[in-house]
C-alpha positions as CSV (number, residue, x, y, z in Angstrom):
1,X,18.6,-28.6,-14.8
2,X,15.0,-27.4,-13.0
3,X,14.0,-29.7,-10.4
4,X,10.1,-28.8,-9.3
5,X,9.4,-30.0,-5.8
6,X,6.0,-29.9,-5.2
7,X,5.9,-29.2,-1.8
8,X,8.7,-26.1,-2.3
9,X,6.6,-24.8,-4.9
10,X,3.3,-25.3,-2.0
11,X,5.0,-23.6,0.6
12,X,6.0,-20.4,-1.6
13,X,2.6,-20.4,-2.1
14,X,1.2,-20.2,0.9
15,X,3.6,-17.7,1.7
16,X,2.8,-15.2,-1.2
17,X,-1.0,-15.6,-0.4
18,X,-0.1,-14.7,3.4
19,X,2.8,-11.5,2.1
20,X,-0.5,-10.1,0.1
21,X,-2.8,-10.2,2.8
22,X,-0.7,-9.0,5.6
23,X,0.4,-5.7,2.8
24,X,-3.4,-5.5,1.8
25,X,-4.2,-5.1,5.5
26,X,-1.3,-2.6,6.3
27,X,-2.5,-0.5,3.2
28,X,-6.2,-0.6,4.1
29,X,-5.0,0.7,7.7
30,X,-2.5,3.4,6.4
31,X,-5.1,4.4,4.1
32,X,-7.0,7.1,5.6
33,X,-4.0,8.7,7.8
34,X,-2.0,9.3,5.0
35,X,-4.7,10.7,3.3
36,X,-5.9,13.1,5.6
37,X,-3.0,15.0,7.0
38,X,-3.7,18.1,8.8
39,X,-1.6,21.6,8.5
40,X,0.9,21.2,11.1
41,X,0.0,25.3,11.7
42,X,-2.1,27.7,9.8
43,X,0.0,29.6,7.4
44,X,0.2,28.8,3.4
45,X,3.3,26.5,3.7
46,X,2.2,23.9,5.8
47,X,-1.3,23.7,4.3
48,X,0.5,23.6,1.0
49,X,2.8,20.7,2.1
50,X,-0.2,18.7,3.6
51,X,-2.0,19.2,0.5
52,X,0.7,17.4,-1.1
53,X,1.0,14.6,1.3
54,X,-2.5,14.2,0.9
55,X,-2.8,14.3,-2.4
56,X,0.5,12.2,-3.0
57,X,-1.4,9.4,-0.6
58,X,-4.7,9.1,-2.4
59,X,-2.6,8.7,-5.9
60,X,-0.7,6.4,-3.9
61,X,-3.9,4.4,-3.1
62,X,-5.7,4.7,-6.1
63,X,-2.5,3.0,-7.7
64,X,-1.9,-0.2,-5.3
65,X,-5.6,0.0,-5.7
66,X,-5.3,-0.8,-9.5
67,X,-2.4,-3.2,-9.0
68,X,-4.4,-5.2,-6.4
69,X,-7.1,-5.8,-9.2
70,X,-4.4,-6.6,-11.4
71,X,-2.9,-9.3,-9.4
Protein backbone atom coordinates (compact mmCIF):
# COMPACT_ATOMS: atom_id res chain seq x y z
CA UNK A 1 0.00 0.00 0.00
CA UNK A 2 1.30 3.94 -0.78
CA UNK A 3 -0.06 6.30 1.61
CA UNK A 4 0.70 10.14 0.14
CA UNK A 5 0.71 12.59 3.04
CA UNK A 6 0.55 15.82 1.77
CA UNK A 7 2.47 17.53 4.14
CA UNK A 8 5.54 14.69 4.01
CA UNK A 9 5.54 15.11 0.42
CA UNK A 10 5.63 19.47 1.24
CA UNK A 11 8.33 19.12 3.47
CA UNK A 12 10.63 16.95 1.06
CA UNK A 13 10.03 19.61 -1.10
CA UNK A 14 11.12 22.29 0.52
CA UNK A 15 14.01 20.51 1.35
CA UNK A 16 15.15 19.51 -2.22
CA UNK A 17 14.62 23.16 -3.31
CA UNK A 18 16.87 24.35 -0.24
CA UNK A 19 19.73 20.96 -1.02
CA UNK A 20 19.86 22.62 -4.75
CA UNK A 21 20.43 25.97 -3.76
CA UNK A 22 22.89 25.53 -1.00
CA UNK A 23 25.10 22.91 -3.85
CA UNK A 24 24.35 25.72 -6.58
CA UNK A 25 25.94 28.21 -4.21
CA UNK A 26 28.98 25.94 -3.16
CA UNK A 27 29.62 25.17 -6.96
CA UNK A 28 29.38 28.88 -8.04
CA UNK A 29 31.97 29.58 -5.05
CA UNK A 30 34.37 26.58 -5.94
CA UNK A 31 34.06 27.58 -9.38
CA UNK A 32 36.92 29.81 -10.15
CA UNK A 33 39.59 28.17 -7.59
CA UNK A 34 39.37 25.07 -8.96
CA UNK A 35 39.64 26.37 -12.22
CA UNK A 36 42.61 28.43 -11.86
CA UNK A 37 45.23 26.41 -10.07
CA UNK A 38 48.63 27.75 -10.12
CA UNK A 39 51.99 25.50 -10.68
CA UNK A 40 52.92 24.75 -7.22
CA UNK A 41 56.84 25.53 -8.79
CA UNK A 42 58.04 26.16 -12.22
CA UNK A 43 59.27 22.99 -13.80
CA UNK A 44 57.10 20.93 -16.53
CA UNK A 45 55.50 18.61 -13.86
CA UNK A 46 53.74 20.73 -11.74
CA UNK A 47 52.46 23.02 -14.65
CA UNK A 48 51.48 19.76 -16.29
CA UNK A 49 49.51 18.63 -13.17
CA UNK A 50 47.82 22.09 -12.74
CA UNK A 51 46.89 21.99 -16.28
CA UNK A 52 44.99 19.03 -15.46
CA UNK A 53 43.38 20.20 -12.40
CA UNK A 54 42.33 23.02 -14.24
CA UNK A 55 41.20 21.59 -17.07
CA UNK A 56 39.51 18.59 -15.09
CA UNK A 57 37.51 21.67 -13.12
CA UNK A 58 36.19 23.62 -16.05
CA UNK A 59 34.81 20.03 -17.57
CA UNK A 60 33.66 19.56 -14.22
CA UNK A 61 31.69 22.91 -14.42
CA UNK A 62 30.61 22.91 -17.81
CA UNK A 63 28.87 19.47 -16.82
CA UNK A 64 26.94 20.36 -13.42
CA UNK A 65 26.39 23.30 -15.62
CA UNK A 66 24.39 21.19 -18.09
CA UNK A 67 22.75 19.17 -15.44
CA UNK A 68 21.60 22.34 -13.62
CA UNK A 69 19.66 23.26 -16.85
CA UNK A 70 18.49 19.87 -17.04
CA UNK A 71 16.87 19.84 -13.70
Amino acid sequence: AVVAVPELIAQAATSLVTIDSTLSAAQLAAGPPTRDVLPAAGDEVSEGIAHLFSRYAQDYQKTAGQAAAYH
